[in-house]
GUGURO-327351 format. One line per field, with one value per residue: residue number from 1; residue in three letters; x, y, z of N, C-alpha, C in turn. Coordinates in Angstrom, 1 decimal. Example, Ala and Ser with C-alpha at 12.3 -4.5 7.8 and 13.67 -1.06 7.14 Angstrom:
2
resi	[1 2]
resn	[Ala Ser]
nX	[13.2 12.8]
nY	[-5.7 -2.2]
nZ	[7.8 7.1]
caX	[12.3 13.7]
caY	[-4.5 -1.1]
caZ	[7.8 7.1]
cX	[13.2 12.9]
cY	[-3.3 0.0]
cZ	[7.8 7.9]
END
This chain:
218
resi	[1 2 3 4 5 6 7 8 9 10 11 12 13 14 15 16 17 18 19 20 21 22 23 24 25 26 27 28 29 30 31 32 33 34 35 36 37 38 39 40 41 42 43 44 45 46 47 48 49 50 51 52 53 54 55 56 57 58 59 60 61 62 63 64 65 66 67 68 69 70 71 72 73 74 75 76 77 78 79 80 81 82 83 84 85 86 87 88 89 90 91 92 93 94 95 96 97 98 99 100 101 102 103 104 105 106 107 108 109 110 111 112 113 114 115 116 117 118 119 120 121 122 123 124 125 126 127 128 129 130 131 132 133 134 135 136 137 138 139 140 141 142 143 144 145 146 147 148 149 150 151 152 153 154 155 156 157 158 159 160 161 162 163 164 165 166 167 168 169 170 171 172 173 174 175 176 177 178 179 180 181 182 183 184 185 186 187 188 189 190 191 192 193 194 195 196 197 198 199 200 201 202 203 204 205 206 207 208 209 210 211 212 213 214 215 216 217 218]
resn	[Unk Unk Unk Unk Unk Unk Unk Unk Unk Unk Unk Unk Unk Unk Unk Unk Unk Unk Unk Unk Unk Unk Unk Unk Unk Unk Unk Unk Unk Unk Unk Unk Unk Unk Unk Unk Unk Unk Unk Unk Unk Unk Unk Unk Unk Unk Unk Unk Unk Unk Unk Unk Unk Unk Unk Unk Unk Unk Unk Unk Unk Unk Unk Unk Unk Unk Unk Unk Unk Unk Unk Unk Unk Unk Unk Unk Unk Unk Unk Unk Unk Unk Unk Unk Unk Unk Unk Unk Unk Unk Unk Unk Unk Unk Unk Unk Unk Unk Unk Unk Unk Unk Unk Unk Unk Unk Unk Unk Unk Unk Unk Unk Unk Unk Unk Unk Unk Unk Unk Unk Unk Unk Unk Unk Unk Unk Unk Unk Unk Unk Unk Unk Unk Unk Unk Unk Unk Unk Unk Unk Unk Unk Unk Unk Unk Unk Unk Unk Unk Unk Unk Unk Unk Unk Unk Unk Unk Unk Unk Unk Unk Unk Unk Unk Unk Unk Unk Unk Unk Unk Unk Unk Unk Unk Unk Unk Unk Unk Unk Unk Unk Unk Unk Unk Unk Unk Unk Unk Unk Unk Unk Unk Unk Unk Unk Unk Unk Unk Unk Unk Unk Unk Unk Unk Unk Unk Unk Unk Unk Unk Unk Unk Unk Unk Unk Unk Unk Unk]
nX	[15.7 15.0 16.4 14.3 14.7 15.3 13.7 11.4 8.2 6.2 4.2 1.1 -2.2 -3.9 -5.6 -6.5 -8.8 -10.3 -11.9 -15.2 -17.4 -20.0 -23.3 -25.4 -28.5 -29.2 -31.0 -32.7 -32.2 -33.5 -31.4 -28.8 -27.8 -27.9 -25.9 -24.6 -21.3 -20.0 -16.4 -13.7 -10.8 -8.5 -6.8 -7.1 -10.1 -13.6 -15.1 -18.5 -19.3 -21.2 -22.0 -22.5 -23.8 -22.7 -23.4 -21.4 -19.4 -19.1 -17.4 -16.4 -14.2 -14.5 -12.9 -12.3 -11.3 -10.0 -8.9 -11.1 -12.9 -16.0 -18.1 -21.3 -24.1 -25.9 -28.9 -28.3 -29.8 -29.3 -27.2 -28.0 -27.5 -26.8 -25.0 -21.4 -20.4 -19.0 -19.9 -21.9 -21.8 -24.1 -22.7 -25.5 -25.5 -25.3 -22.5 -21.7 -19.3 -16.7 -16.2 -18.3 -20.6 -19.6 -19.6 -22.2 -23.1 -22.4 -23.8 -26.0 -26.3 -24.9 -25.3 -23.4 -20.6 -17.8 -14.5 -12.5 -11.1 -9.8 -8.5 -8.3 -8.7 -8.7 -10.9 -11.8 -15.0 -15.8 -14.4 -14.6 -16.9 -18.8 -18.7 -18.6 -17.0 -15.5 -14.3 -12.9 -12.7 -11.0 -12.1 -11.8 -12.1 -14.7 -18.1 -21.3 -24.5 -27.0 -29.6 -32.2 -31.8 -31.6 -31.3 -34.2 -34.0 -35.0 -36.6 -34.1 -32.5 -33.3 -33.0 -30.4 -27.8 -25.3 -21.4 -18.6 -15.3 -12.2 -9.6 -7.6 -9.3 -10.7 -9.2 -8.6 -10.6 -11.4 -9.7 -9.9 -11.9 -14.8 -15.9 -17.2 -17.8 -17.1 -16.3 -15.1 -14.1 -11.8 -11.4 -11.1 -8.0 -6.8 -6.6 -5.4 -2.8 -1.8 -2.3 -0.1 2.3 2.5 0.0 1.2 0.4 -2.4 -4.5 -5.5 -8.7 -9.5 -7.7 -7.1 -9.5 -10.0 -11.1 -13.9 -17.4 -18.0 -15.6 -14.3 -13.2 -15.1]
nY	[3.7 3.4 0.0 -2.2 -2.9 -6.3 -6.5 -5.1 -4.5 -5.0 -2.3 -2.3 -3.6 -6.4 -9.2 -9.7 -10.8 -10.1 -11.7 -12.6 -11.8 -11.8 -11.2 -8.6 -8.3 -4.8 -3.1 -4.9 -4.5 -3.3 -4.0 -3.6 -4.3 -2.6 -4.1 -5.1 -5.9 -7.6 -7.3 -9.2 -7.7 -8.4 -7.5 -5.2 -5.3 -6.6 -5.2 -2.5 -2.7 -0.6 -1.4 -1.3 -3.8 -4.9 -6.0 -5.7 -4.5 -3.8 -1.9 0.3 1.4 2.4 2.6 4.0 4.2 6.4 7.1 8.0 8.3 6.3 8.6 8.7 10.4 10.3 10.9 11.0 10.5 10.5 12.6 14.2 15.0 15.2 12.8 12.9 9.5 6.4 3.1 1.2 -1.7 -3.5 -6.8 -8.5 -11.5 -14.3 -16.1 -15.3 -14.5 -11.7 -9.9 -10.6 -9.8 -7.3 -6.6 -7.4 -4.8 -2.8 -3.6 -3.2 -0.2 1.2 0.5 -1.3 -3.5 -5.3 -5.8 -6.3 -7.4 -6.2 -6.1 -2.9 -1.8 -2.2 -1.0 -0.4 1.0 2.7 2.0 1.8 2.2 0.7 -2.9 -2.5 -3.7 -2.6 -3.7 -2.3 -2.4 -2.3 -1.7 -2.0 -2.3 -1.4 -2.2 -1.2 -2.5 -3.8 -2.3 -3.8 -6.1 -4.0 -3.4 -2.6 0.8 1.6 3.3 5.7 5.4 5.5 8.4 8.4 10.1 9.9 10.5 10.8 11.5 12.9 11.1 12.4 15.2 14.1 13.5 16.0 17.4 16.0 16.0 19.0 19.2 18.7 15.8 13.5 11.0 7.7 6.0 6.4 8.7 7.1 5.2 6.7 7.8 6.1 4.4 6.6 6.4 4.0 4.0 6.1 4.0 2.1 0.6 -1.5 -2.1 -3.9 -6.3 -9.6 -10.8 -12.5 -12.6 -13.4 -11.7 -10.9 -9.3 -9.3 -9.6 -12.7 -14.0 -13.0 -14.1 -14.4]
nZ	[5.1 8.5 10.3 11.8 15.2 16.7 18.9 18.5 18.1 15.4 13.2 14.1 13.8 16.0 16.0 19.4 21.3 24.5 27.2 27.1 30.0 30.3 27.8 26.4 25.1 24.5 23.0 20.0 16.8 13.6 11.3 13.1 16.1 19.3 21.6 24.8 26.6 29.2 29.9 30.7 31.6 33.0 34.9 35.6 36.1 35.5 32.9 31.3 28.4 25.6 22.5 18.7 17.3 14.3 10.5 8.9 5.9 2.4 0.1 -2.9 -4.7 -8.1 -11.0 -14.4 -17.5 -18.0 -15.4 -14.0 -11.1 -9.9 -8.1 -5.8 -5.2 -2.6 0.0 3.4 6.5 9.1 9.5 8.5 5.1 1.8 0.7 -1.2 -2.2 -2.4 -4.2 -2.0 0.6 3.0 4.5 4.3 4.2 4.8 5.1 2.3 0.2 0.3 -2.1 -3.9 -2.7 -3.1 -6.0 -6.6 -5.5 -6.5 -9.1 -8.5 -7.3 -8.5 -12.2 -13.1 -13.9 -13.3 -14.7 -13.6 -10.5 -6.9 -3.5 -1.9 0.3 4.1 6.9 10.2 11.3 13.6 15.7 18.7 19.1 18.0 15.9 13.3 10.2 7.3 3.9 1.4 -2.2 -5.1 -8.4 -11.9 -15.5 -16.7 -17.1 -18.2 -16.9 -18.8 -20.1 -19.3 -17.5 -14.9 -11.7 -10.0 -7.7 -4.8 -2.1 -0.5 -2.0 -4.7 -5.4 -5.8 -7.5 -10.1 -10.7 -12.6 -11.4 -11.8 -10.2 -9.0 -8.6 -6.9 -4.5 -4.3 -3.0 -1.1 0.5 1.2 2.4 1.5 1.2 2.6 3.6 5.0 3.7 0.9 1.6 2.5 0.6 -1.9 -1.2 -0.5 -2.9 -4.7 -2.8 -3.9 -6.7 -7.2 -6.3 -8.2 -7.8 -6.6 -4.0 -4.3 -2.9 -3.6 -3.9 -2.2 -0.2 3.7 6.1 8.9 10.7 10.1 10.9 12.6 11.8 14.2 17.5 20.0]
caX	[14.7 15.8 16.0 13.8 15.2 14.6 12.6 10.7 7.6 5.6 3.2 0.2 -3.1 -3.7 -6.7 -6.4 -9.7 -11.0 -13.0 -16.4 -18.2 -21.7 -23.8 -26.7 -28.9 -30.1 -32.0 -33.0 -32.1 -33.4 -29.8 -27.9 -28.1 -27.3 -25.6 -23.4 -20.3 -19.4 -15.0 -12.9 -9.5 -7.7 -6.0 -8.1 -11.0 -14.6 -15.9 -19.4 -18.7 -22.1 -21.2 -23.5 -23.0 -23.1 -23.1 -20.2 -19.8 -18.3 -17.4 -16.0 -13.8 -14.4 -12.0 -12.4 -10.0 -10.0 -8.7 -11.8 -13.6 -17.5 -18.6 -22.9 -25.1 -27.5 -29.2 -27.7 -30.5 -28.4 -26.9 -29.3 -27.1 -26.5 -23.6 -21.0 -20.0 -18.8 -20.9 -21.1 -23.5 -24.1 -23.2 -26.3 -25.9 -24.6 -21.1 -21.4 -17.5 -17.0 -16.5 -19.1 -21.5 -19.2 -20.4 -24.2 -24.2 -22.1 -24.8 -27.4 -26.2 -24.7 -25.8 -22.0 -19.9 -16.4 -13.5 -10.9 -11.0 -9.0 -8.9 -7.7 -8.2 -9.9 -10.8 -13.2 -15.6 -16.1 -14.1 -14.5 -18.6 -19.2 -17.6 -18.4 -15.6 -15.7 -13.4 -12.7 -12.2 -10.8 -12.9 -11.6 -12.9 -16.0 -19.6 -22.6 -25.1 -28.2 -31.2 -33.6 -31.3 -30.9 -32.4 -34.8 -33.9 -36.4 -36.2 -33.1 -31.4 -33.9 -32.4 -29.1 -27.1 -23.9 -20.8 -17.4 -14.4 -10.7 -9.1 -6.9 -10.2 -11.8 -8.0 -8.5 -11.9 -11.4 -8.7 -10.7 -13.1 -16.0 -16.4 -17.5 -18.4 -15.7 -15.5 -15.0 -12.7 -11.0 -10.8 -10.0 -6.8 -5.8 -6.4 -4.3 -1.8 -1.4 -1.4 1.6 3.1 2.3 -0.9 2.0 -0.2 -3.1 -4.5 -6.6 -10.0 -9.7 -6.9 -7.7 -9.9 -10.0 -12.3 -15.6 -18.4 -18.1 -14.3 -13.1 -13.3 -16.1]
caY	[3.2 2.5 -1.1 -2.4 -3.8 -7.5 -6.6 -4.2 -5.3 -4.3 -1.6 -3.5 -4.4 -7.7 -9.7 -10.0 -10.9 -10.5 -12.7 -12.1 -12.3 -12.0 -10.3 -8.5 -7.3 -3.8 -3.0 -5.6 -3.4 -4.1 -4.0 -4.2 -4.6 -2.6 -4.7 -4.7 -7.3 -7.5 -7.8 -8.9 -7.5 -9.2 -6.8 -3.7 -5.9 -6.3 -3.5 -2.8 -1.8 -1.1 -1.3 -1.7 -5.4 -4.8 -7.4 -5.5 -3.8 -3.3 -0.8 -0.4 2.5 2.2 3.8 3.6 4.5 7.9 7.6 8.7 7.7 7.1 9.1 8.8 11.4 9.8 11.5 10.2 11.0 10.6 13.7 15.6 15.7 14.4 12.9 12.2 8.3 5.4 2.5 0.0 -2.2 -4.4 -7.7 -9.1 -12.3 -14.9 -16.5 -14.5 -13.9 -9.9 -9.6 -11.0 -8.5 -5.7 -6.8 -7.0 -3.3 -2.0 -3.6 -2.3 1.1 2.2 0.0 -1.8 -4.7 -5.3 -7.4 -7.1 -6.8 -6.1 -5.5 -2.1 -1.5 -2.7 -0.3 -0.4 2.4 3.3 0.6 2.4 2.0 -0.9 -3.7 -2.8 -4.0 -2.5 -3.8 -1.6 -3.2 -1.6 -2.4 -1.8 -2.8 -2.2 -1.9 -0.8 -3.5 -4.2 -1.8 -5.0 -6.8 -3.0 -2.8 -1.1 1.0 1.9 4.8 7.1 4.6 6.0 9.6 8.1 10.8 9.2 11.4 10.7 12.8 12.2 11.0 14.0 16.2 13.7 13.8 17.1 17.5 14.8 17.0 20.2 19.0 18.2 14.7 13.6 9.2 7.5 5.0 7.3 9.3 6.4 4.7 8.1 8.1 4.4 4.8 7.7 6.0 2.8 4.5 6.5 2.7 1.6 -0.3 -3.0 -2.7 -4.0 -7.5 -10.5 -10.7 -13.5 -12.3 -13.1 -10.5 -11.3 -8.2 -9.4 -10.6 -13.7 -14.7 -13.0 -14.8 -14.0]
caZ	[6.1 9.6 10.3 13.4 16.0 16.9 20.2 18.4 17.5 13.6 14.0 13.0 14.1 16.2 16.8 20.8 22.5 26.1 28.0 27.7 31.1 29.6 26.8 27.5 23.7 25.0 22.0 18.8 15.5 12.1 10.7 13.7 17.3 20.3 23.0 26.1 26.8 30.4 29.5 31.8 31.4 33.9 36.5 35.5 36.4 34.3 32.7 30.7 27.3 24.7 21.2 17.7 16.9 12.7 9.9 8.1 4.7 1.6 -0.7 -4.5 -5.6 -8.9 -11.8 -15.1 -18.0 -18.0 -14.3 -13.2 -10.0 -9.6 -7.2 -5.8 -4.4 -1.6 1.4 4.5 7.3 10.4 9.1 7.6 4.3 0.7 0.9 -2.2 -1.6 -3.7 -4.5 -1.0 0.8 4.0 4.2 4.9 3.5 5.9 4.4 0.9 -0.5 0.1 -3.7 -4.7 -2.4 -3.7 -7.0 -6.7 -4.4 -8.0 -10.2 -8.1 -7.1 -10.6 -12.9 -13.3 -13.5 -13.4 -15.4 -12.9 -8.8 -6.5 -2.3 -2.1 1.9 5.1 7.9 11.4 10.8 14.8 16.3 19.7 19.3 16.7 15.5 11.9 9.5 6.0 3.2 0.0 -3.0 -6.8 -9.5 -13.4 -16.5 -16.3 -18.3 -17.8 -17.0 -19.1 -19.4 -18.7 -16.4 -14.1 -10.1 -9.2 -6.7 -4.0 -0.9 -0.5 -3.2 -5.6 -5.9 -6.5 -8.7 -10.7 -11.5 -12.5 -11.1 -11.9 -9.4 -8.4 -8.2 -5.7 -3.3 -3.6 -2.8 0.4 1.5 1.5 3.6 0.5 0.8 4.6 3.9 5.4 2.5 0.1 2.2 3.0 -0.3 -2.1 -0.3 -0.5 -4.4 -5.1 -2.4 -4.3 -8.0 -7.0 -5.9 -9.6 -7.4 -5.7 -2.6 -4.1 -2.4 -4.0 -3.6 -1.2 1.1 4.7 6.4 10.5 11.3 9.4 12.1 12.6 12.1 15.1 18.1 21.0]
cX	[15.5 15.0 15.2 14.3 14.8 13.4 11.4 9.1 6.2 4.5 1.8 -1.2 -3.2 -5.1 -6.7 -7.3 -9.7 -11.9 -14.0 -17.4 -19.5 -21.6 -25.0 -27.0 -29.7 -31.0 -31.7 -32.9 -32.7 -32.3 -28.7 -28.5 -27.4 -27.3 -24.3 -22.8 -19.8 -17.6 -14.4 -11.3 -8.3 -7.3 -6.7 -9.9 -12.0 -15.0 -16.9 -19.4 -20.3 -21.3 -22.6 -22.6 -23.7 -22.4 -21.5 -20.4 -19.0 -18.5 -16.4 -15.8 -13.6 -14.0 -12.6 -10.9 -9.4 -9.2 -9.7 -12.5 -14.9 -17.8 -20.5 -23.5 -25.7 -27.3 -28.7 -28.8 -29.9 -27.6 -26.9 -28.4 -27.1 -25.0 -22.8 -20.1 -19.1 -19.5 -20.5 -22.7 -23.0 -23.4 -23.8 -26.2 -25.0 -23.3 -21.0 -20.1 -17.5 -17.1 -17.5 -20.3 -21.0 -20.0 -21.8 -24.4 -24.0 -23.0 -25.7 -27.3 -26.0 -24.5 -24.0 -21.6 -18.3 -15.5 -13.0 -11.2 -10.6 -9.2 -7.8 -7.4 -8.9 -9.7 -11.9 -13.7 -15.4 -15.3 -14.1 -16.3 -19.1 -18.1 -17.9 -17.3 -16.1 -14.1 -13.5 -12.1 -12.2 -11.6 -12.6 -12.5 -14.1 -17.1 -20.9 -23.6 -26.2 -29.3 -32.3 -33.1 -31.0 -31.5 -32.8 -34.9 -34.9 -35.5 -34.9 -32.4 -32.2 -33.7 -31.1 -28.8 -25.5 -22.9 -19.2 -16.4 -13.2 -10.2 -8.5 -7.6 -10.6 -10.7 -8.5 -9.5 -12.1 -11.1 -9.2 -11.5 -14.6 -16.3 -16.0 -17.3 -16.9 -15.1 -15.0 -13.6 -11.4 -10.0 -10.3 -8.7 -6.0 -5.8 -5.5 -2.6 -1.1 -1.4 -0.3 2.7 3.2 1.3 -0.3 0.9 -1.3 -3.2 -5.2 -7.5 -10.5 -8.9 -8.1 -8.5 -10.5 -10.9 -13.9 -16.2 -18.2 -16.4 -13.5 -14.2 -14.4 -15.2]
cY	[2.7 0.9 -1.2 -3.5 -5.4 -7.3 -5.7 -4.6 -4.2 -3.5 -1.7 -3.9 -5.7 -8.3 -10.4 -9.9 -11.0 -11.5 -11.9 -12.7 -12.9 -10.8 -10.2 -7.8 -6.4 -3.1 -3.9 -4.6 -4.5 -5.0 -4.3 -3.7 -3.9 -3.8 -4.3 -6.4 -7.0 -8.0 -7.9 -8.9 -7.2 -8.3 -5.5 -3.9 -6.6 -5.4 -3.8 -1.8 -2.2 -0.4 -1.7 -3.4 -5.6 -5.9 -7.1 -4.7 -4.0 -2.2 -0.7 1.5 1.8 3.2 3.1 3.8 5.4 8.1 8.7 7.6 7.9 7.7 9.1 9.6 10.6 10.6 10.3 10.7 11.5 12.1 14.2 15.7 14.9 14.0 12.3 10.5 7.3 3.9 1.3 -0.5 -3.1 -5.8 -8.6 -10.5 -13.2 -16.2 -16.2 -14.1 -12.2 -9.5 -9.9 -9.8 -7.4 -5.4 -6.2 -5.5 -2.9 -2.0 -2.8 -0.9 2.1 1.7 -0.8 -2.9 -4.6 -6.1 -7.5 -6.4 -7.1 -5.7 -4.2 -1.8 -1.9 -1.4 -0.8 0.8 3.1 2.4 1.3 2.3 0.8 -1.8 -4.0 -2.9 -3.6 -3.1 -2.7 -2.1 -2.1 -2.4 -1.7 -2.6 -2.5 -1.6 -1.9 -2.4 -2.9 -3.3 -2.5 -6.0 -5.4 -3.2 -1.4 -0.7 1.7 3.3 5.9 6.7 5.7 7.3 9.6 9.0 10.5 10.3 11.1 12.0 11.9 12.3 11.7 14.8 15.6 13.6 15.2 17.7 17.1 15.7 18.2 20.0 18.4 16.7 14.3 11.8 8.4 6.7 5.6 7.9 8.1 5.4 5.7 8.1 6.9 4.5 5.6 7.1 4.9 2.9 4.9 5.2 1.8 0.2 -1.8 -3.0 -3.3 -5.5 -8.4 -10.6 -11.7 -13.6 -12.7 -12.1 -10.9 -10.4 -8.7 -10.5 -11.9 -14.7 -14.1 -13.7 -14.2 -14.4]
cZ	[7.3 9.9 11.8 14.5 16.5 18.1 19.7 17.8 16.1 14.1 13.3 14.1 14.5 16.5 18.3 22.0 23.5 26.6 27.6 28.7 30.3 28.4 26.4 25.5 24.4 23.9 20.4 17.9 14.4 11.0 11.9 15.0 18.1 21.1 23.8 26.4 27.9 30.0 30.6 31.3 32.1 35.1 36.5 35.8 35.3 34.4 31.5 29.4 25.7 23.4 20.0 17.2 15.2 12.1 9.2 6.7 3.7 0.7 -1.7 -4.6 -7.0 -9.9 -13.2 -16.4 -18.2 -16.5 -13.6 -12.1 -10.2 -8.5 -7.0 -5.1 -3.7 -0.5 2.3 5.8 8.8 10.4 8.4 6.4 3.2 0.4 -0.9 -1.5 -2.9 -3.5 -3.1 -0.4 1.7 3.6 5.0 4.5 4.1 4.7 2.6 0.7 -0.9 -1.3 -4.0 -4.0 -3.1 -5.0 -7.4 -6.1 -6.0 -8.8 -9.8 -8.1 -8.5 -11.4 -13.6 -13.4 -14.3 -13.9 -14.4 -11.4 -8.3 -4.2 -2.2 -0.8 2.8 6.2 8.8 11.2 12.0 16.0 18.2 20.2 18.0 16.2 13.8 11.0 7.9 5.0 1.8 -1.0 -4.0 -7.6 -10.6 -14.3 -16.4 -17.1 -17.7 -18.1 -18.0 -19.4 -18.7 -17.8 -14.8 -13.0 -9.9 -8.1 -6.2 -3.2 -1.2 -2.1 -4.8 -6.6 -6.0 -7.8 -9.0 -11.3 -11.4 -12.3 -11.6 -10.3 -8.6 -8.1 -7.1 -4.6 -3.3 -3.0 -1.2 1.0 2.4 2.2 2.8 0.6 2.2 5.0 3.8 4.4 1.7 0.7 1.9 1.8 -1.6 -2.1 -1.0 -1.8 -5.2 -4.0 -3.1 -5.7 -7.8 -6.8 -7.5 -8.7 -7.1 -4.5 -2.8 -3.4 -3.4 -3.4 -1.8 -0.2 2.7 5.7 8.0 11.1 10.8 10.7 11.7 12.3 13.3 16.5 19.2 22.4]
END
């Protein structure tokens, strides 16, 4: 590995806000809000930049012992398709501990709960049009909830279809172009990257997470 020089600096994500002049809500959403932030970025002037102002998300690659992954069928409307995903969910729930949403979408979505969890990866979905921040957490151990304690799921949730892959079919599947939902994609990847590491990269549940609404600065 080459060393890095002292002036060089880590290649790394920063939280480095702009002024914001103003902030104008151009349309009220159910779930999230278009608006526009007049920025001023000092010698380049102010500029008017609209963006979806979302609550955030999480999402749960979940393995079991078999080294298989769940994978869920749901229609996605925005693009007309059924997409395969892994189990994840807003968070609507104003200062709720990401795990603990990850949790409740798992019970709900595929009827689950987990011994042992883990943060496996954070990404911005669109960071160029939203400021939604999703985290991906690992979830092992884990058991099927309850038949009398299960949610009942309503709308798209309702044709929810459950199917485990091994791990290695769903990389290769991503690769190929078969699996489109970024979480998925995204935690796919980070999963098979941090087995191969014997899972040193994973994080604790409660690592700091600076992208979720509301801890970064306005």
């Amino acid at each position: 590995m080459t060393a890095r020089r002292p002036d060089e600096e880590r290649v790394e994500d920063r939280v480095a806000p702009r002024r914001v002049v103003r902030r104008t809500t151009v349309h009220e959403g159910r779930i999230f809000d278009l608006v526009q932030d007049d920025v001023d970025l000092g010698d380049a002037g102010v500029v008017a930049r609209e963006y979806l102002d979302h609550p955030g998300a999480v999402a749960v690659v979940v393995l079991d012992e078999h080294d298989r992954v769940l994978l869920l069928r749901q229609y996605r409307h925005p693009v007309r398709a059924e997409m395969w995903e892994i189990p994840a969910g807003l968070l609507d729930v104003v200062g709720e501990p990401a795990v603990e949403a990850a949790a409740r979408e798992l019970a709900e979505e595929a009827d689950l709960t987990a011994g042992r969890w883990d943060v496996l990866v954070d990404f911005a979905t669109t960071p160029g049009a939203s400021n939604e921040a999703l985290r991906v957490f690992l979830a092992r151990d884990v058991r099927e909830v309850p038949h009398a304690d299960r949610h009942t799921r309503t709308g798209e949730e309702s044709e929810i279809v459950t199917r485990w892959v091994p791990l290695d079919e769903a990389v290769e599947r991503t690769l190929a172009g078969g699996l489109h939902n970024p979480s998925a994609v995204v935690g796919i990847l980070a999963a098979a990257a941090s087995r191969a590491d014997g899972w040193a990269s994973l994080r604790d549940v409660d690592v700091p997470w600076p992208y979720r609404r509301g801890e970064l600065p306005d």
